[in-house]
BAFI-3210 file (N, C-alpha, C; in Angstrom, 3 decimals, decimal comma, padded with zeros to 6 digits):
// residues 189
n [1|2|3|4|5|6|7|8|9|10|11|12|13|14|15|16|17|18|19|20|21|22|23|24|25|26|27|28|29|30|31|32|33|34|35|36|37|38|39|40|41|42|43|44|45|46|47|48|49|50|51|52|53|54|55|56|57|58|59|60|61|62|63|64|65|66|67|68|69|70|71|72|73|74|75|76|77|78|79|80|81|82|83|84|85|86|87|88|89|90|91|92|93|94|95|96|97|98|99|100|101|102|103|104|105|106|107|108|109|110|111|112|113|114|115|116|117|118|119|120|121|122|123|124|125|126|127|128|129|130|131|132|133|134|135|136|137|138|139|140|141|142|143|144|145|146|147|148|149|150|151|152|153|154|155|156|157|158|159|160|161|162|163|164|165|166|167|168|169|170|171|172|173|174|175|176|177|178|179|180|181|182|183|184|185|186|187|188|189]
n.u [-021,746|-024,151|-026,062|-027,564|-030,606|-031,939|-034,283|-036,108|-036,097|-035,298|-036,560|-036,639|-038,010|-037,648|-039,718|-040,031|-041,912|-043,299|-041,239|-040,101|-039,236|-039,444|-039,544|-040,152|-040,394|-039,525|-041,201|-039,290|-040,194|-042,591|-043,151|-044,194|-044,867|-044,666|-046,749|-047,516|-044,583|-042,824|-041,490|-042,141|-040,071|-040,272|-038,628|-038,696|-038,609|-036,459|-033,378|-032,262|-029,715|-028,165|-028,291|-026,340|-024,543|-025,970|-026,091|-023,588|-022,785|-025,083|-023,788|-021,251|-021,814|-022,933|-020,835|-019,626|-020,619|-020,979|-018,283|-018,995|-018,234|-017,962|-016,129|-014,505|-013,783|-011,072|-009,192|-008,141|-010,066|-012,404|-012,136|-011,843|-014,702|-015,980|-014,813|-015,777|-018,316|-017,920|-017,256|-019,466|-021,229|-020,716|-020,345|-021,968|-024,514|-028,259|-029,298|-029,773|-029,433|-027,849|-028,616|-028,789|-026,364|-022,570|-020,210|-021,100|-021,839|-021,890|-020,049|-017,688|-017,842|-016,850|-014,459|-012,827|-012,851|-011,293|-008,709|-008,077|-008,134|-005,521|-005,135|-007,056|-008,914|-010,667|-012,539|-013,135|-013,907|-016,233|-017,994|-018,431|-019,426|-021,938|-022,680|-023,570|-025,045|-027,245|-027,762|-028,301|-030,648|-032,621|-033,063|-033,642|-036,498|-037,583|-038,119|-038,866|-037,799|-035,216|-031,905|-031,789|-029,751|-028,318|-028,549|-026,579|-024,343|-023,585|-023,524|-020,644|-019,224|-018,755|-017,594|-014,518|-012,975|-012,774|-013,251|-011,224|-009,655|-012,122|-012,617|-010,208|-010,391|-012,790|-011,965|-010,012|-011,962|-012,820|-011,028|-009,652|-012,798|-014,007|-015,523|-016,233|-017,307|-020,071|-020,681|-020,250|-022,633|-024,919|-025,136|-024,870|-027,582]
n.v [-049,137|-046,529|-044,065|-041,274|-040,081|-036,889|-035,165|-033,248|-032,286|-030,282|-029,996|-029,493|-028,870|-028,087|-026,595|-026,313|-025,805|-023,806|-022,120|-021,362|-022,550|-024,621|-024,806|-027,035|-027,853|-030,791|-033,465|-036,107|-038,415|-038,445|-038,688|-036,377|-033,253|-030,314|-027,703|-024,765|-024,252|-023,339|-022,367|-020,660|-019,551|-017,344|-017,655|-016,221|-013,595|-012,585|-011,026|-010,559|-009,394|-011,224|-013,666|-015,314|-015,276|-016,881|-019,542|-019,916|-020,604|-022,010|-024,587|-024,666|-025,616|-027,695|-029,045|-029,217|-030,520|-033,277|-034,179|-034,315|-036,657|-037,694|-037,678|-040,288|-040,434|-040,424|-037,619|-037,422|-039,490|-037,939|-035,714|-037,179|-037,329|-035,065|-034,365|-036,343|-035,448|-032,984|-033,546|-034,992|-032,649|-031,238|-032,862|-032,700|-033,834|-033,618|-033,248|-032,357|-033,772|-037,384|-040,611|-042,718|-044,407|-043,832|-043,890|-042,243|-042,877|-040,941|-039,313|-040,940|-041,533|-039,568|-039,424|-041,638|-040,749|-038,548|-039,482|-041,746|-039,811|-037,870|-035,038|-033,825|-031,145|-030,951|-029,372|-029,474|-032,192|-031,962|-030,274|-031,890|-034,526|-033,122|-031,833|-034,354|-035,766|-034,239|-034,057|-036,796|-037,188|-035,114|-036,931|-038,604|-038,029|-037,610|-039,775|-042,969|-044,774|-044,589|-045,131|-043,507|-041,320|-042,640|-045,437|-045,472|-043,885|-046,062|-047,749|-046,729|-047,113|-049,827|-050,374|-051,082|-049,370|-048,142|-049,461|-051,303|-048,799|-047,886|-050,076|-050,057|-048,137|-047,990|-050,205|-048,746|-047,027|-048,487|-049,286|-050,161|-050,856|-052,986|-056,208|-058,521|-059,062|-058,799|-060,238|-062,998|-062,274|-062,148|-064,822|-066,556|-065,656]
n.w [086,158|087,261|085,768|086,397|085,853|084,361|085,980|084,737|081,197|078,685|075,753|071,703|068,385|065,688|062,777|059,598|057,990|059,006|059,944|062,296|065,849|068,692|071,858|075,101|078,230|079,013|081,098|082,183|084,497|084,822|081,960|080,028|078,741|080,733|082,145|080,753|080,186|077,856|074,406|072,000|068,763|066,295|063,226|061,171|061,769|062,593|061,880|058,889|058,468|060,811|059,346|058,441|060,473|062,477|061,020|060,844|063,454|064,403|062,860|064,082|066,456|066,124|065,202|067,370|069,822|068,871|069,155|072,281|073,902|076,525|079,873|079,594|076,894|074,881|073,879|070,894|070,021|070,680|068,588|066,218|066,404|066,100|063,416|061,712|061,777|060,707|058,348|057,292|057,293|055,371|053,222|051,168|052,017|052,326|054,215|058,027|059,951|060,563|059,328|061,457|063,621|064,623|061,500|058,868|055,573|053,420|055,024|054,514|051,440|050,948|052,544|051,349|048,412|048,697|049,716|047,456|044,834|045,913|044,159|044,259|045,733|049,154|048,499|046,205|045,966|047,718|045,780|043,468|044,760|045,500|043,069|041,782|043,197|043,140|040,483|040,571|042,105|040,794|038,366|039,641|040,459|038,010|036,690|038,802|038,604|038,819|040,302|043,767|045,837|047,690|047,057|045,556|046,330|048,308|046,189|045,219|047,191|047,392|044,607|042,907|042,445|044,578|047,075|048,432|049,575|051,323|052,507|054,563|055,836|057,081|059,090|060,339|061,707|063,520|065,114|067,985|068,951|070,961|070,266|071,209|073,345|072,939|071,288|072,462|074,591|072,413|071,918|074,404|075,068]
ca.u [-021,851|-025,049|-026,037|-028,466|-031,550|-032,712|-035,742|-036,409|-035,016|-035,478|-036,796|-036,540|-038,455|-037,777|-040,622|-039,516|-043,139|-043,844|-040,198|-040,012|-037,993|-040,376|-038,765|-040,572|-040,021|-040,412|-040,667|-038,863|-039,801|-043,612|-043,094|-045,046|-044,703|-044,643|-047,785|-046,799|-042,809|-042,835|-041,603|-042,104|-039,290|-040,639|-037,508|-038,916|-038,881|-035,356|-032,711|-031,520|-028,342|-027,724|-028,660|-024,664|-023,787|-026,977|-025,697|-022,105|-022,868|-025,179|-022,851|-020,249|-021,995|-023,118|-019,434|-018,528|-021,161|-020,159|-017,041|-018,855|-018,506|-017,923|-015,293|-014,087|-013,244|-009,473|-008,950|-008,326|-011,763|-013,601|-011,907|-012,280|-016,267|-016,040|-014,294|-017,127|-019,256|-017,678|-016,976|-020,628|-022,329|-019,334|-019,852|-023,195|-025,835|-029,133|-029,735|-029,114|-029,175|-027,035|-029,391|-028,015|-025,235|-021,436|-019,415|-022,060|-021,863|-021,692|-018,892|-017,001|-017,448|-015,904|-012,915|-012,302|-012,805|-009,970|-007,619|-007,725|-008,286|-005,217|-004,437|-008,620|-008,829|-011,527|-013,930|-013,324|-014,393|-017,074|-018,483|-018,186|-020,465|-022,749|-023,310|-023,694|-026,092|-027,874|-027,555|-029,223|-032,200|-033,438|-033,207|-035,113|-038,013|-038,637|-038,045|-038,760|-037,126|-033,451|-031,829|-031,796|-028,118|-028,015|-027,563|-025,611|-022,907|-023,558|-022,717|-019,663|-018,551|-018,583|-016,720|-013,367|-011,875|-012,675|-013,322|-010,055|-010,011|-012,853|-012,275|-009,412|-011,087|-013,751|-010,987|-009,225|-012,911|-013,472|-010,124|-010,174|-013,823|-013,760|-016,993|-016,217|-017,913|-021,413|-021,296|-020,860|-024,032|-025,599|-024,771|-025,394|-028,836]
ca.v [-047,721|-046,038|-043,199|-040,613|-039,710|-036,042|-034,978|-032,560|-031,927|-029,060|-030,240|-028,491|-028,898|-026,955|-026,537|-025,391|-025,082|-021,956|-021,195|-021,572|-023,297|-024,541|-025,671|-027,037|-028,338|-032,156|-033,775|-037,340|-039,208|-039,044|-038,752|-035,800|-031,958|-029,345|-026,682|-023,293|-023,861|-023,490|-020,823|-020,589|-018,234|-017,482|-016,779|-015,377|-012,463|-012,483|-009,737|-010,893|-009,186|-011,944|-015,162|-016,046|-015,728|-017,811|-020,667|-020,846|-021,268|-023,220|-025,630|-024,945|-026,078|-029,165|-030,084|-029,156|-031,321|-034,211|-034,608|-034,302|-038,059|-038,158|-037,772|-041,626|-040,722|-039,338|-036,197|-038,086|-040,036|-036,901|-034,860|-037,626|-037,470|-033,519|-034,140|-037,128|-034,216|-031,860|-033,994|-035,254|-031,414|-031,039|-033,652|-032,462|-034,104|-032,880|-033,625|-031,969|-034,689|-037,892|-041,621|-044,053|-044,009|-044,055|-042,949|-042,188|-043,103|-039,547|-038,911|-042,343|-041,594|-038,129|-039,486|-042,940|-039,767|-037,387|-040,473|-041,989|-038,662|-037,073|-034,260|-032,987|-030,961|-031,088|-028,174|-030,400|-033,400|-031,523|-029,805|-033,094|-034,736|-032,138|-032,218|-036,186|-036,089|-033,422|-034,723|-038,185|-036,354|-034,805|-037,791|-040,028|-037,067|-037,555|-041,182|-043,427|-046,343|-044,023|-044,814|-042,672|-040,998|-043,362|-046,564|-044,398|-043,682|-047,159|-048,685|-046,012|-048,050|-051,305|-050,427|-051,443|-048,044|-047,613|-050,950|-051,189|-047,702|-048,150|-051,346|-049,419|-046,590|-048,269|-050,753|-047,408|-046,113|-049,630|-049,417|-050,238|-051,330|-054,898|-056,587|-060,338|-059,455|-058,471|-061,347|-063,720|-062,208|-062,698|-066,337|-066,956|-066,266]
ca.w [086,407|087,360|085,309|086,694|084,847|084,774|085,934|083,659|080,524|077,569|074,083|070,903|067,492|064,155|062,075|058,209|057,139|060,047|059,658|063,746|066,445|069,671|072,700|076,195|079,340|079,282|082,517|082,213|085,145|084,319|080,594|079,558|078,722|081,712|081,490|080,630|080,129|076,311|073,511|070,565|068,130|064,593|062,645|060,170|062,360|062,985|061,370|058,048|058,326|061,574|059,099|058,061|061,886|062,849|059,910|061,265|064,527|064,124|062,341|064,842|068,232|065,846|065,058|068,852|070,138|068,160|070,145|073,765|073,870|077,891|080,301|079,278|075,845|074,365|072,980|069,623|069,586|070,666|067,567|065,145|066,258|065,116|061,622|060,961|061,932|059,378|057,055|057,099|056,661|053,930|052,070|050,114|052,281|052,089|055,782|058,912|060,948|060,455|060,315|062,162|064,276|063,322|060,502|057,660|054,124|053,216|055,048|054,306|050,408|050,885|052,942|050,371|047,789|049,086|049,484|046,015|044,649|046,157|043,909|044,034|046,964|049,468|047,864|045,110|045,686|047,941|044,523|042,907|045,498|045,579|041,791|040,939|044,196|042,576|039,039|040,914|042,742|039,730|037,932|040,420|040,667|036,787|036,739|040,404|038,486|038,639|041,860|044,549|046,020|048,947|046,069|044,084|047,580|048,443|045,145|044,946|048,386|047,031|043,345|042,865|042,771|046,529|047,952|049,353|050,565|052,408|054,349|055,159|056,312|058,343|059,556|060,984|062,437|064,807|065,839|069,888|069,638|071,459|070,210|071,168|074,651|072,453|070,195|073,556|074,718|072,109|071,681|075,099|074,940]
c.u [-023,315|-025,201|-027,673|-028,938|-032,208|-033,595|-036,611|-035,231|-035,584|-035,179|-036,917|-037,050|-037,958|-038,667|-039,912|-040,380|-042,984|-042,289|-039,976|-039,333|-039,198|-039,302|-039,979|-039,873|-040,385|-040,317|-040,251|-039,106|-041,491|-044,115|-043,986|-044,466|-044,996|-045,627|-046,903|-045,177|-043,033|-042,473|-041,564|-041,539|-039,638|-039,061|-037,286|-038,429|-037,120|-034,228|-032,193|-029,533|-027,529|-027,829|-027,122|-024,066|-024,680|-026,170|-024,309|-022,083|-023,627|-024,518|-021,771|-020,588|-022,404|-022,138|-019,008|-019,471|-021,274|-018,936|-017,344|-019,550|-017,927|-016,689|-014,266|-013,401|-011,758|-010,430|-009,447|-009,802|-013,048|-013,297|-011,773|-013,961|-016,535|-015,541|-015,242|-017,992|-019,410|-017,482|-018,496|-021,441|-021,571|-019,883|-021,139|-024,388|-026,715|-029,875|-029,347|-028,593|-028,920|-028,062|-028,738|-026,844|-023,668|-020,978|-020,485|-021,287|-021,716|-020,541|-017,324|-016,675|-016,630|-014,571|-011,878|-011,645|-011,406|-008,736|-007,151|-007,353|-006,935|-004,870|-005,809|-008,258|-009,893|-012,799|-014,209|-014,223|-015,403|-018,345|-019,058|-019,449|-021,624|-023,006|-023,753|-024,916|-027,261|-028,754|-029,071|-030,574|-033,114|-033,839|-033,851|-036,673|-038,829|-038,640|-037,775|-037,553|-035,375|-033,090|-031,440|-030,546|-027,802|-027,919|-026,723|-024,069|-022,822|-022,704|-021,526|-018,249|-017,900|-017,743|-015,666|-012,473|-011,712|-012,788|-011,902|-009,661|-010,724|-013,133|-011,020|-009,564|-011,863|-013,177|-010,072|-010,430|-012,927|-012,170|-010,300|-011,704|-013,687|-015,050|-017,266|-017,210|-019,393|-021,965|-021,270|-022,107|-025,302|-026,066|-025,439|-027,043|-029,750]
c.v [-047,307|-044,402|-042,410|-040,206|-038,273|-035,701|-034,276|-032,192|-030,675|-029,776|-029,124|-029,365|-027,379|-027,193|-025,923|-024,778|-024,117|-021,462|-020,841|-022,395|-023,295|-025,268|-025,425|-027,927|-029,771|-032,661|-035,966|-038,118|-039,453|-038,966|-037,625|-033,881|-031,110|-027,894|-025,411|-023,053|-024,626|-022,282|-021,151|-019,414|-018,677|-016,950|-015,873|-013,927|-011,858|-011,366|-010,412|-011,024|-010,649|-013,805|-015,623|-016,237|-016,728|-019,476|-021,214|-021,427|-022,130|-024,501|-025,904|-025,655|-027,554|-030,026|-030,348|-029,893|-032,479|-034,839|-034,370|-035,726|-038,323|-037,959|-038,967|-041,599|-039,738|-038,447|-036,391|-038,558|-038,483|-035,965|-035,606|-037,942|-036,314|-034,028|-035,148|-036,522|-033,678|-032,453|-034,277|-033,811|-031,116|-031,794|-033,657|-033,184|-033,067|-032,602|-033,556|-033,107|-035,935|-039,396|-042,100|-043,177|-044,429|-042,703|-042,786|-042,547|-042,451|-039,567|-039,750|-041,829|-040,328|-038,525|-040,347|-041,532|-039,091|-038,341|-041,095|-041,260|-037,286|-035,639|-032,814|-032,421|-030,524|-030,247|-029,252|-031,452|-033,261|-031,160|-031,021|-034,344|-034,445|-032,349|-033,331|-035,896|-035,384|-033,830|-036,331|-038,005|-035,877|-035,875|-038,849|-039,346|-037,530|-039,221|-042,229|-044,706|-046,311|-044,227|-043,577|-042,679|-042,116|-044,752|-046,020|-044,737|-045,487|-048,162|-047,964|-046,374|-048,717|-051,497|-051,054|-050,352|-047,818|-048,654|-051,391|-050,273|-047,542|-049,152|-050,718|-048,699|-046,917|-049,016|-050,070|-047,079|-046,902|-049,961|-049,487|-050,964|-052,746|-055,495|-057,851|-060,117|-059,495|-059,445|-063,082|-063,664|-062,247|-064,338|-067,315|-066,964|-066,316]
c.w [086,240|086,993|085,811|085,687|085,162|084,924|084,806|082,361|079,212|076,070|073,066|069,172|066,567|063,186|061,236|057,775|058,000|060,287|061,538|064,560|067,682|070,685|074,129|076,786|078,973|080,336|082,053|083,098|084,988|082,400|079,949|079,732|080,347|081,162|081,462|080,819|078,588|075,375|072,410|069,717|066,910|064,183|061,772|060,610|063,018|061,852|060,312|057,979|059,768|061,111|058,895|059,712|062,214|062,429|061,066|062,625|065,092|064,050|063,220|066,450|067,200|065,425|066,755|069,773|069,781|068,781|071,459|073,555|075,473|078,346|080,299|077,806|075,492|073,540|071,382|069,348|069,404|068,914|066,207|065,029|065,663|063,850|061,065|060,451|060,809|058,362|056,253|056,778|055,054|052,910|050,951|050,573|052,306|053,206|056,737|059,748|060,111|061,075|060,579|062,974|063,473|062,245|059,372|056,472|053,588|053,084|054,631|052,560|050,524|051,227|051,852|049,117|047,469|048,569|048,339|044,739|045,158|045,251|043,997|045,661|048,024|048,913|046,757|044,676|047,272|046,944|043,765|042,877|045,224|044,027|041,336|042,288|043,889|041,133|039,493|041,212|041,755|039,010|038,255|039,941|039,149|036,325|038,279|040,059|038,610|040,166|042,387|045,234|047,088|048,219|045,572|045,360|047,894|047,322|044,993|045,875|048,049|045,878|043,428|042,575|044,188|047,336|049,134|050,258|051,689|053,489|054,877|056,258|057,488|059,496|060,912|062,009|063,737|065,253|067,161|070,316|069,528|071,321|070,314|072,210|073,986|071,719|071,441|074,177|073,988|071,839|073,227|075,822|074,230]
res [x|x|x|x|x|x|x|x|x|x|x|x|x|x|x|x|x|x|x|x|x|x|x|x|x|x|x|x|x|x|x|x|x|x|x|x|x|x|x|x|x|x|x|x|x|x|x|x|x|x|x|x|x|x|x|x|x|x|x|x|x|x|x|x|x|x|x|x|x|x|x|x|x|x|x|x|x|x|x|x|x|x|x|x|x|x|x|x|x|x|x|x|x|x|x|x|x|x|x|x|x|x|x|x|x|x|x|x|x|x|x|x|x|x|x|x|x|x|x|x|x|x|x|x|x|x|x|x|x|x|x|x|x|x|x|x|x|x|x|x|x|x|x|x|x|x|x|x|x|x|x|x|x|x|x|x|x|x|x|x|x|x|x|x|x|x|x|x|x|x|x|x|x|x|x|x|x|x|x|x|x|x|x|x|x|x|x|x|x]
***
């Protein structure tokens, strides 16, 4: 399948220091910005009383974009790419955006969490999160030698309270994906 490449497409930067949002034209086919198609919105400058609508919707085109995984994918896949989504801003990261691809680590300890955890209920073991990740951060800042939340979730993986949970869990995520054809190509060359 041959996938068309657009000519142009519309980039977008958020600056925190100038408290601004820049978006231009890029042109994709010679790789480089487009003169005079550019804006720049300070937000500063924006109506207070409109920051809680700003937030949610925000958050809501970034869960509902999350599930535009193509005309090829189910219903189901697309709406378990939203609850990764939500589960991932939920779950006390400190970071809009999500590294790597996949189910995050984040959102993985939140779900293992819930499941072992049934009687806590998601604010819960949201709060929970959110404090020990908190609790960790401070604790690196005044000492480098304290690990940092991403061993902390990592080693919280691997325990033996959740270990099972979570091969479960991830077990459940790679459901359908067929990866013999990827490990033939690699083999073959």
């Amino acid at each position: 399948m041959t996938s068309k490449k657009r000519l142009v497409s519309i980039r977008s930067e958020i600056n925190l220091n100038s408290n601004t949002i820049k978006f231009w034209a890029w042109d994709n086919v010679n790789e480089k910005v487009l003169n005079g198609l550019s804006i720049t919105t300070d937000v500063g400058k924006v109506n207070p009383a409109m920051h809680p609508y700003a937030i949610l919707d925000g958050i809501k085109d970034s869960i509902r974009d999350a599930g535009a995984l193509g005309a090829g994918a189910t219903l189901k896949a697309k709406f378990d790419a939203m609850r990764e989504r939500s589960d991932y801003l939920t779950s006390g990261a400190s970071e809009w955006a999500q590294r790597g691809k996949g189910i995050s680590e984040g959102s993985l300890l939140f779900r293992a969490l819930s499941a072992v955890y049934p009687t806590k209920t998601p604010q819960e073991i949201r709060d929970y999160i959110q404090k020990r990740k908190s609790e960790t951060d401070k604790a690196h800042e005044l000492d480098n030698e304290k690990p940092v939340w991403n061993t902390v979730v990592a080693a919280m993986l691997r325990s033996e309270k959740l270990r099972s949970k979570v091969e479960e869990l991830r077990a459940a995520d790679a459901k359908g994906a067929d990866v013999e054809d990827l490990f033939e190509e690699l083999e073959d060359n």
